[in-house]
DRENDO-365188 format. One record per residue (C-alpha): residue in one letter; x, y, z. Coordinates in steps of 0.02 Angstrom, whole numbers, plus 50000, padded with zeros to 5 digits. Layout:
REM residues N
('a',(X,Y,Z)) ...
END
This chain:
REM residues 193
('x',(56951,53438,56881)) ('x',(56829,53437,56727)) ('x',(56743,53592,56758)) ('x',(56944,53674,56803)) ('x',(56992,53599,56621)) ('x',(56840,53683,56537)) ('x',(56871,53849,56604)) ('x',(57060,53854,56568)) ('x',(57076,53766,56411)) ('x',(56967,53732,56267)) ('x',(56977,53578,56214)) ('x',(56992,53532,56022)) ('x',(56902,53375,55962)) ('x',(56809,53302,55844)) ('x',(56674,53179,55953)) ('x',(56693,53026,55965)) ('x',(56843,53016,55883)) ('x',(56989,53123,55999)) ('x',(56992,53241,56108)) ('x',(57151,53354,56125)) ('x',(57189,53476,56278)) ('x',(57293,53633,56237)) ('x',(57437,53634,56367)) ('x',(57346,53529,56494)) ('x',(57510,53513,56612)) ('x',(57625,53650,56651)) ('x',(57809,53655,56577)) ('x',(57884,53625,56745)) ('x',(57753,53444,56752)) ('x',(57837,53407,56590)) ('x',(58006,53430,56648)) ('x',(57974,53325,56802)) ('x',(57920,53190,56687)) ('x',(58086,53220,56574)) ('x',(58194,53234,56721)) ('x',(58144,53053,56780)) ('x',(58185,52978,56647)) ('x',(58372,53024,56632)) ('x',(58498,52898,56604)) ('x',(58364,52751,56599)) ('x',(58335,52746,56410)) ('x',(58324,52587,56331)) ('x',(58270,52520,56127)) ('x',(58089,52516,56108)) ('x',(58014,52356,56038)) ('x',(57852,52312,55974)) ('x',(57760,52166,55996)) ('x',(57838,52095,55847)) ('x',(57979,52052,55976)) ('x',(58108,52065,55870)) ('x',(58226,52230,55830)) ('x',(58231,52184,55648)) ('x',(58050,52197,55630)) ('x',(58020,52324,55773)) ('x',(58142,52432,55683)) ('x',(58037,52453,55516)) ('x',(57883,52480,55646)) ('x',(57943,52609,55758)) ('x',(58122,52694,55803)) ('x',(58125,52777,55979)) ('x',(58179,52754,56149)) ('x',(58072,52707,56308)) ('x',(58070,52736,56498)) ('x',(57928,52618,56592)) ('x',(57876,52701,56762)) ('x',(57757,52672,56903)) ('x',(57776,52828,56986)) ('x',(57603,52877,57088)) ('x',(57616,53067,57044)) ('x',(57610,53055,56854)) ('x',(57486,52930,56864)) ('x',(57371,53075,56972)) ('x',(57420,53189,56830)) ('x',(57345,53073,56690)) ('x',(57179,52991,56787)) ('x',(57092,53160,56806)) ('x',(57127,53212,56623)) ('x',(57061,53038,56555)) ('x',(56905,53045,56670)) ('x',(56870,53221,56601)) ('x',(56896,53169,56423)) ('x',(56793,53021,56429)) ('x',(56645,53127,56490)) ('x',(56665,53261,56388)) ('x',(56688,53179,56226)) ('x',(56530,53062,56277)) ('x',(56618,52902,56260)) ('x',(56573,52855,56435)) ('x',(56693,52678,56406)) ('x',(56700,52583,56562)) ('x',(56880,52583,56637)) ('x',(56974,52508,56776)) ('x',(57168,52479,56758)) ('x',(57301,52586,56703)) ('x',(57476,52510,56625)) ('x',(57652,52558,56666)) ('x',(57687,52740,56601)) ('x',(57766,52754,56435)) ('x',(57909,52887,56421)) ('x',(57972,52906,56233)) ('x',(58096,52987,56156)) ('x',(58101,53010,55967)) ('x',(58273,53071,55907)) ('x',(58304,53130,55721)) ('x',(58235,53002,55593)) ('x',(58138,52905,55750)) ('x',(57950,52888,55706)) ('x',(57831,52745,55775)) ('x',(57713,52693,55605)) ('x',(57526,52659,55596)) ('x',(57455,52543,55718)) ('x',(57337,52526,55862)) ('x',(57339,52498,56034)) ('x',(57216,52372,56032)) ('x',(57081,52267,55953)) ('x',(56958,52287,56101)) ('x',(56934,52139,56157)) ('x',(57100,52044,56163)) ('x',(57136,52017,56354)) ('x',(57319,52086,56399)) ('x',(57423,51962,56505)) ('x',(57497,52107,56611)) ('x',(57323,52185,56675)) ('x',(57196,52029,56618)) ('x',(57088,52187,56531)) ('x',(57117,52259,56365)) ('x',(57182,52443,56319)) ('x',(57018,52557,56292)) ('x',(57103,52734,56287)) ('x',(57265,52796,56241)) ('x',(57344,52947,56275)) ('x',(57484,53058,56222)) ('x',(57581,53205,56290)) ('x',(57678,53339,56222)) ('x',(57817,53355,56335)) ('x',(57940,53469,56252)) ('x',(57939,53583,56072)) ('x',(58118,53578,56029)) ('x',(58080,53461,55874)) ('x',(58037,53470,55674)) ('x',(57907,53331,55602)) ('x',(57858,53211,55745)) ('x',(57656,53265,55695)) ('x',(57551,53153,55772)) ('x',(57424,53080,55642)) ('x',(57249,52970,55635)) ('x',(57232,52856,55489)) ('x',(57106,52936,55373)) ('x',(57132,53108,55425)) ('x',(57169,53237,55313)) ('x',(57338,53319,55412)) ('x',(57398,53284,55580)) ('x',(57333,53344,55749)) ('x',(57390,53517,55820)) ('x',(57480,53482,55979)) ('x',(57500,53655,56012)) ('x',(57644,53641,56130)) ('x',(57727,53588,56284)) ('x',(57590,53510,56383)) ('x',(57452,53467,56247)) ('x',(57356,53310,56315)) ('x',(57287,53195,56154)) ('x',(57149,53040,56219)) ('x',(57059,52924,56101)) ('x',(57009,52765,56092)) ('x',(57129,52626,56085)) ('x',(57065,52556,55913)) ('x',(57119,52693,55819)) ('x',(57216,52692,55714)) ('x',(57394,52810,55736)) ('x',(57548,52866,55710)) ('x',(57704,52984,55727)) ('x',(57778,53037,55581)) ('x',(57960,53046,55558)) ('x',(58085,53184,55676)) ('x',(58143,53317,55541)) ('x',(58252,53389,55684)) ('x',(58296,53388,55856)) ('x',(58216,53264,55977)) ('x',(58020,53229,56033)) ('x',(57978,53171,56203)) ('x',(57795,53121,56247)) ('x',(57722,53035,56412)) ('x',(57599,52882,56355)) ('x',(57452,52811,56449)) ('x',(57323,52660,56427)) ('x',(57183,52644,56530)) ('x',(57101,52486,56531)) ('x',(56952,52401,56576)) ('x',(56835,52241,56513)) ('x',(56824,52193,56315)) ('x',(56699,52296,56230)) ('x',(56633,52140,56145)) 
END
């Protein structure tokens, strides 16, 4: 798959830090995705555990799913990325699938995935990349944004694939209009410490 990502897409990334792939999955992948998780919304939380303070953290809804054929789409483009941007992190497990929806005003504020070396109690391994993807454009605002960068990553689209480490740290900014939808991944493995 790497050599069939470098030939149709270029990816944009700064190393070491992200890599993003232009329209790595096609619009009808994307709608697959969007069409499973119809009428199976439900309140995202944080680990704060509590909607009061999950509320001032992050405003969306969530699907969870296990389904094998997303998981295929992700693995290949996380293998790819972690070879190409040289990180080269030893890896594992994958969690549950994260479908989210943003509607107007949702955002999710800055945090991180993980510390690197707190164990999870779901997978016993801790969250080493995270990914992101695009899976509609029918939104306003929604940029997704590293802490310390100067303006927000270009998702270019229906499709775009973002992986970085799970340390960093990240957000998405406020829906101006309409509503985002993105697919999220963690792949795990052993503490880096």
């Amino acid at each position: 798959m790497l050599e069939a990502i470098k030939q149709q897409q270029k990816p944009m990334y700064a190393p070491k830090e992200y890599i993003a792939f232009p329209n790595a999955l096609t619009k009808e992948q994307c709608q697959e995705i969007l069409d499973y998780a119809k009428g199976k919304w439900e309140s995202a939380e944080t680990v704060a555990n509590t909607k009061e303070i999950s509320g001032r953290i992050r405003q969306s809804d969530v699907v969870w799913c296990t389904k094998q054929k997303f998981f295929q789409m992700v693995d290949g483009l996380v293998n790819d990325a972690n070879s190409v941007a040289d990180w080269n992190f030893q890896t594992d497990a994958i969690e549950d699938l994260q479908i989210t929806r943003y509607k107007k005003g949702g955002f999710f504020n800055y945090h991180a995935d993980t510390n690197g070396f707190t164990r999870l109690s779901s997978t016993n391994k801790v969250r080493k990349l995270s990914v992101s993807i695009i899976l509609n454009d029918e939104f306003e605002g929604g940029e997704f944004e590293f802490l310390g960068h100067q303006k927000p990553i270009e998702t270019n689209g229906i499709g775009t694939v973002i992986i970085f480490p799970s340390y960093m740290v990240h957000r998405v900014r406020p829906i101006k209009n309409g509503t985002r939808y993105s697919l999220v991944a963690w792949i795990c493995g052993e503490p880096f410490v």
